[in-house]
C-alpha positions in Angstrom: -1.5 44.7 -87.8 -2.8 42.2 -85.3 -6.5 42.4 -84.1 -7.6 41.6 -81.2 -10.4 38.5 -80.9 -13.2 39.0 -79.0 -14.1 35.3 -77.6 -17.4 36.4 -75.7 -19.9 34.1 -78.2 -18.0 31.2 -77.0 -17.9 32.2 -73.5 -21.5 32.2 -73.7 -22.4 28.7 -75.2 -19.5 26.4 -74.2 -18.5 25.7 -70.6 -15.3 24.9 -69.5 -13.1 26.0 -72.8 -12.1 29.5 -71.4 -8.2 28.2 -71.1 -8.3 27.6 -74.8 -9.5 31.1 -75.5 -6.7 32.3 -73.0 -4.1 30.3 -75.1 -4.8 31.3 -78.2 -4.7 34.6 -76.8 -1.6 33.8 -75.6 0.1 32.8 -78.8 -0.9 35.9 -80.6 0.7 38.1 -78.6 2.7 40.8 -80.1 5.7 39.9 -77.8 7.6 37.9 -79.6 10.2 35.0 -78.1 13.5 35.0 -79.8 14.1 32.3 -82.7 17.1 31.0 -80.9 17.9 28.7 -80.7 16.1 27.3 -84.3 14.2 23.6 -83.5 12.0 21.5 -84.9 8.7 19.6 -83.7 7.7 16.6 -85.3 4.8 14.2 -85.1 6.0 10.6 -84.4 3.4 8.7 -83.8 -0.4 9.8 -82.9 0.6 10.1 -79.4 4.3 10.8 -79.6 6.4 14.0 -80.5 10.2 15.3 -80.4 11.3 18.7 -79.9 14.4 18.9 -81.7 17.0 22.3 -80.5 20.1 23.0 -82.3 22.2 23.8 -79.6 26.0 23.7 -81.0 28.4 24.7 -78.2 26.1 24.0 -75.2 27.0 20.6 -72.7 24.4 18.9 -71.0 25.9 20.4 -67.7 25.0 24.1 -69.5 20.9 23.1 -69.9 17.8 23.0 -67.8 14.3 21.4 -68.7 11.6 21.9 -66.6 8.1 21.1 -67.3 5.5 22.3 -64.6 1.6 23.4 -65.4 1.5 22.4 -69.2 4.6 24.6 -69.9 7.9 22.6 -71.0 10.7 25.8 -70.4 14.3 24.6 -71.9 17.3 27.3 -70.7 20.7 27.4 -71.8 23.2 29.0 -69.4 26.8 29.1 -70.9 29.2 29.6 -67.7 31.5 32.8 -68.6 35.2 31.3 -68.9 37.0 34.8 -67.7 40.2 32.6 -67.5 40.1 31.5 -71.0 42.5 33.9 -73.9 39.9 36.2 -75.7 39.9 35.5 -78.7 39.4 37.9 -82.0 36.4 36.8 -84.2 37.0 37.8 -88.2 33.4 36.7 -88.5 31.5 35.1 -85.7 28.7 33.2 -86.9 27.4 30.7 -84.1 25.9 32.4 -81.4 27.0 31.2 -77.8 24.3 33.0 -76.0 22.4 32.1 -73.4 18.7 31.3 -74.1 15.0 30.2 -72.5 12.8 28.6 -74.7 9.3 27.9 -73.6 6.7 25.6 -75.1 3.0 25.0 -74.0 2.0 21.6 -73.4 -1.4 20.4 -74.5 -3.7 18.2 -71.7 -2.0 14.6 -70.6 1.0 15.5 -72.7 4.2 14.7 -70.5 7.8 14.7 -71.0 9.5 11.3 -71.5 13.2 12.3 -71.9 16.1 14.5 -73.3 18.8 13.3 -75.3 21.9 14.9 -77.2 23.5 14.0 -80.4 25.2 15.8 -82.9 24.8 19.1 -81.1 20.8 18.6 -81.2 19.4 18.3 -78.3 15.7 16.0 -78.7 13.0 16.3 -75.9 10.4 13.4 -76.3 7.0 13.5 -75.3 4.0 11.4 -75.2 0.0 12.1 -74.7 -1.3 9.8 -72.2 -5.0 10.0 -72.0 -6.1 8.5 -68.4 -8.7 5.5 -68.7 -11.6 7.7 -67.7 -11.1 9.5 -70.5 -10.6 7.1 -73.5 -13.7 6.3 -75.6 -15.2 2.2 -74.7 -17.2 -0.4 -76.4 -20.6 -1.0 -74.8 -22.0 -4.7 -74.9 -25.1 -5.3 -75.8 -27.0 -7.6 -73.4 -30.6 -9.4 -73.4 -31.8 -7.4 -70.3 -30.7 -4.5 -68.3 -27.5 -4.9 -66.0 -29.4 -2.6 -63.2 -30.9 -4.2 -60.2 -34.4 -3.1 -60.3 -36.8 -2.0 -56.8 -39.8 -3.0 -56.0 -42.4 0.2 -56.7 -43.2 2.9 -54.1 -46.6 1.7 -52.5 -48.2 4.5 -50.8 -51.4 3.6 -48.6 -53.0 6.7 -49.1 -56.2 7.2 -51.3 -56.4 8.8 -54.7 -56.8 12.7 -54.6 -54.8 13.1 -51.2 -51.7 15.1 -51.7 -48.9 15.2 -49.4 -47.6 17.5 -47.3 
């Protein structure tokens, strides 16, 4: 049985982290997505992963992946072939369903492409942290790098406040 976490300490000393509260809520939701197809994510590089599907009997022309608002969704749409003999399974093993797969994206983590081989189909990816963001070296320097003003001069006596 699956409690419930109650994230209302962290709401109350961290700003700005209520989406990862909202994910992790998310991902331990009792609604379960299917385990089809099967995959695989692996690590790369420090920046760079591949999703890895095994898709047997799809074609490119039968898949669509979209990635919008830190959510890649990959769906499998097998046309039905109503002209085709039926045919009479003694055991049918591969499954030749159609499918949606969805995986959440972290921050700055875009998709670089899709490729199949082998009846795998591989999604790359790649964090790219913008500039702003990336930790720099500061120089140290003999004086300061600031152009300093002349002081405030005031001409009014000591003990006068202002209004």
């Amino acid at each position: 049985m699956r409690t419930q976490t109650d994230f209302s300490p962290l709401y109350r000393s961290f700003i700005g982290f209520d989406h990862l509260a909202g994910l992790i809520e998310k991902a331990s939701r009792s609604d379960k997505q299917s385990s089809y197809p099967p995959y695989n994510i692996e690590l790369l590089a420090e920046d760079q992963y591949r999703i890895t599907m095994a898709i047997a009997g799809f074609a490119e022309e039968d898949l669509e992946i979209e990635s919008k608002q830190n959510t890649l969704v990959v769906t499998g749409t097998k046309a039905a072939n109503n002209k085709a003999a039926p045919r009479n399974f003694l055991h049918q093993g591969l499954a030749e369903r159609n499918f949606e797969r969805k995986f959440q994206l972290g921050d700055h983590v875009k998709v670089i492409g899709a490729f199949m081989e082998h009846g795998l189909l591989h999604i790359d990816l790649e964090r790219e942290i913008p500039e702003a963001l990336k930790s720099r070296k500061i120089a140290i320097n003999g004086k300061s790098l600031l152009q300093t003003k002349a002081p405030i001069v005031t001409n009014k006596p000591l003990g006068e406040t202002q209004s």
